[in-house]
C-alpha positions as CSV (number, residue, x, y, z in Angstrom):
1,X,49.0,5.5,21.0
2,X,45.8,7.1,20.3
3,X,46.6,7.1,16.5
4,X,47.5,3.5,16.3
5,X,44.2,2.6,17.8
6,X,42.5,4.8,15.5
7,X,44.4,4.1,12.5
8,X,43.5,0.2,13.4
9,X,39.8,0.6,14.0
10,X,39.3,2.8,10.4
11,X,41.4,-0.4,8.6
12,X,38.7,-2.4,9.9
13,X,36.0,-0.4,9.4
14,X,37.2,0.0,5.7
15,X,37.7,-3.9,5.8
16,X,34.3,-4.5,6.8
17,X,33.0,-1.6,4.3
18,X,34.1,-3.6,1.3
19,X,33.3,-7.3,2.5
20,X,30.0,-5.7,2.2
21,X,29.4,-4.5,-0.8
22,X,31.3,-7.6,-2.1
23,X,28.4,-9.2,-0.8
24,X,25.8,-6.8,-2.1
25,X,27.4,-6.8,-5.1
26,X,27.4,-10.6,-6.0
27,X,23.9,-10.9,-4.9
28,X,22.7,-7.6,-7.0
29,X,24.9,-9.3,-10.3
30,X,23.0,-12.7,-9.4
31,X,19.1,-11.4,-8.9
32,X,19.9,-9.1,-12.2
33,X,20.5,-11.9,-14.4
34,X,16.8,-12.8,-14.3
35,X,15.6,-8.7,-13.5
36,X,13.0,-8.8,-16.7
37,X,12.4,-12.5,-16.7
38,X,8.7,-14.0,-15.2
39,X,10.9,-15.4,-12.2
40,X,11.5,-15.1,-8.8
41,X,14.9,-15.1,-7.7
42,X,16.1,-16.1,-4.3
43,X,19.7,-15.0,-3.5
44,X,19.4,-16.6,-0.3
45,X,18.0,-20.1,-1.1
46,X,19.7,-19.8,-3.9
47,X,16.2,-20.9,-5.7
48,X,14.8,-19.6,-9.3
49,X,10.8,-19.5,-9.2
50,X,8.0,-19.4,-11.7
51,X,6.8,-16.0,-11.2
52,X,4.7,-15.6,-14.3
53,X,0.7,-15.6,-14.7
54,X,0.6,-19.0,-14.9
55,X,1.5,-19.6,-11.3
56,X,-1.6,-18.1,-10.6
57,X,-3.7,-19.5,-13.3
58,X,-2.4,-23.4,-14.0
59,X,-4.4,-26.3,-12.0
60,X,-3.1,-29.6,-12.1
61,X,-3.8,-32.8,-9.9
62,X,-0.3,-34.4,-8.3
63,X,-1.3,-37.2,-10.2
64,X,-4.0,-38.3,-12.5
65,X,-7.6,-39.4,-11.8
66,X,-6.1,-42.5,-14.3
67,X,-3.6,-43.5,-11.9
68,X,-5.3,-43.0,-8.5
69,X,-8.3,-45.4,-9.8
70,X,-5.4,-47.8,-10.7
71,X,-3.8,-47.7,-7.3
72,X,-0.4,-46.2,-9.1
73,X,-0.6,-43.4,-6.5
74,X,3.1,-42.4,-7.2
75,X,3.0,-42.1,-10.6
76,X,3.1,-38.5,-11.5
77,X,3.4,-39.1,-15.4
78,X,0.6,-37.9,-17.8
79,X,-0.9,-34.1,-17.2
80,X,0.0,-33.8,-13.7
81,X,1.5,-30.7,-11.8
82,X,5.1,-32.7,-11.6
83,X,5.0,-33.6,-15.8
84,X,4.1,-29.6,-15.8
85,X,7.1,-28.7,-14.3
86,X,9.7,-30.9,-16.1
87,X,8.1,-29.8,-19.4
88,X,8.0,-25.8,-17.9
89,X,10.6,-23.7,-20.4
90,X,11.1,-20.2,-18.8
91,X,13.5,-17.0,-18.8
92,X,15.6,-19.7,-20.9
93,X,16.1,-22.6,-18.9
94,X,14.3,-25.9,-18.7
95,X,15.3,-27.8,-15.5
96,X,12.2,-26.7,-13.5
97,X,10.9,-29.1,-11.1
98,X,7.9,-29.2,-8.6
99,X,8.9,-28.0,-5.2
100,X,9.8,-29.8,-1.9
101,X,7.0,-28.8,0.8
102,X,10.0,-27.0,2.9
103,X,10.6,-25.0,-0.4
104,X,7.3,-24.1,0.1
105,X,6.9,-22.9,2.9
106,X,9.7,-21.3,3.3
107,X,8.5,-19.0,-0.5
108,X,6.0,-18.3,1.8
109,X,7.8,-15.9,4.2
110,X,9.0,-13.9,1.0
111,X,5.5,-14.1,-0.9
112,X,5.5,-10.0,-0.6
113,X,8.2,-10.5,-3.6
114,X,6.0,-12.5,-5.8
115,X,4.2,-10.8,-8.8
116,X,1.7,-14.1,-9.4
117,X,0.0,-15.9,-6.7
118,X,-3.1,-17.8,-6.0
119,X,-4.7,-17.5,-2.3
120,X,-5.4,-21.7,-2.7
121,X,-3.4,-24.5,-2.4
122,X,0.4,-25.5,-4.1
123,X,1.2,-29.0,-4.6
124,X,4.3,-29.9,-3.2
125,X,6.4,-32.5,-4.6
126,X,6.2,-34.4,-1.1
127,X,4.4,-37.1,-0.9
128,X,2.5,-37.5,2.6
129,X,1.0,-41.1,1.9
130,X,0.2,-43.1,-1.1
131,X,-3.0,-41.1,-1.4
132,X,-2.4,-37.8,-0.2
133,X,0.8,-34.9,-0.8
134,X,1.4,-32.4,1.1
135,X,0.2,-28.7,-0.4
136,X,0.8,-25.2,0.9
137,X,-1.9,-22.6,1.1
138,X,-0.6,-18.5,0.8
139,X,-3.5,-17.5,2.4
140,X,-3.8,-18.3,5.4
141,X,-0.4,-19.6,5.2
142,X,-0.4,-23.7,6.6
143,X,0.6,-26.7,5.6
144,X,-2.1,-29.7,4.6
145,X,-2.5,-32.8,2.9
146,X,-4.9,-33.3,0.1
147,X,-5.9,-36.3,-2.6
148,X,-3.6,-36.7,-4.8
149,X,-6.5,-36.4,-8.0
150,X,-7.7,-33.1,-6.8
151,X,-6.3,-30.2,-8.8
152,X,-4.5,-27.4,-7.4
153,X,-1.9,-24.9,-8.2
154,X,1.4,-25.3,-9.9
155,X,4.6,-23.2,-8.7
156,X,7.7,-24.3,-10.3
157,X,11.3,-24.0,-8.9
158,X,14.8,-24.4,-10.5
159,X,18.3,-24.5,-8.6
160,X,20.2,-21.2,-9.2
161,X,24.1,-20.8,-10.2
């Protein structure tokens, strides 16, 4: 009796064992696809981000001073932190976009990871009103709404395979 039981629990141990590294694995063939490239890449979220020197350097408003004036306070075309983004080629791929505010904040639990970051302010790509989106600081780390002229930092994000 005793060497059924044992022969079952090392079956399921060695089940277990290789589920694992399965798992470790897939994510360590998935984060070394982009291992030398200026990104960011979130096995978990399944997110790709801009982790080059110009996520620390690039300032753009969330829309233009052009547009606020003329009350077009969701147009994000012209030089704008969106425009930025969809124009963004990096580590070979062009479908960045400008992140959701939960994107954001939730980057900003694994900021540790990042090479390139600014202490200021993110846009977001969610609105709050017509004149204001929503922008994450890294340090501290909250959540606030600024005027959608004003410039502040870009950090783009693509989905991953």
């Amino acid at each position: 009796m005793k060497k059924i039981v044992l022969t079952i629990v090392t079956v399921m141990l060695l089940a277990v064992s290789v589920h694992a590294d399965g798992l470790d694995t897939a994510e360590k063939k998935w984060k070394k696809e982009y291992l030398k490239s200026p990104v960011y890449a979130d096995y978990e979220t399944k997110l790709i981000w801009q982790d080059d020197v110009n996520a620390k350097e690039i300032m753009k408003p969330w829309i233009t001073k052009a547009n606020y004036k003329a009350e077009n306070y969701m147009n994000t075309n012209g030089d704008t932190a969106s425009t930025y983004c969809q124009n963004l080629s990096l580590a070979g791929k062009i479908d960045w976009r400008l992140a959701t505010k939960s994107e954001l904040k939730n980057l900003y639990k694994k900021k540790s990871k990042l090479k390139n970051s600014s202490f200021s302010l993110y846009w977001s790509s969610t609105s709050y009103n017509k004149y204001y989106a929503w922008s994450i600081y890294f340090s501290p780390s909250y959540t606030d709404r600024h005027k959608k002229d004003l410039n502040g930092y870009v950090r783009c994000v693509r989905d991953g395979q």
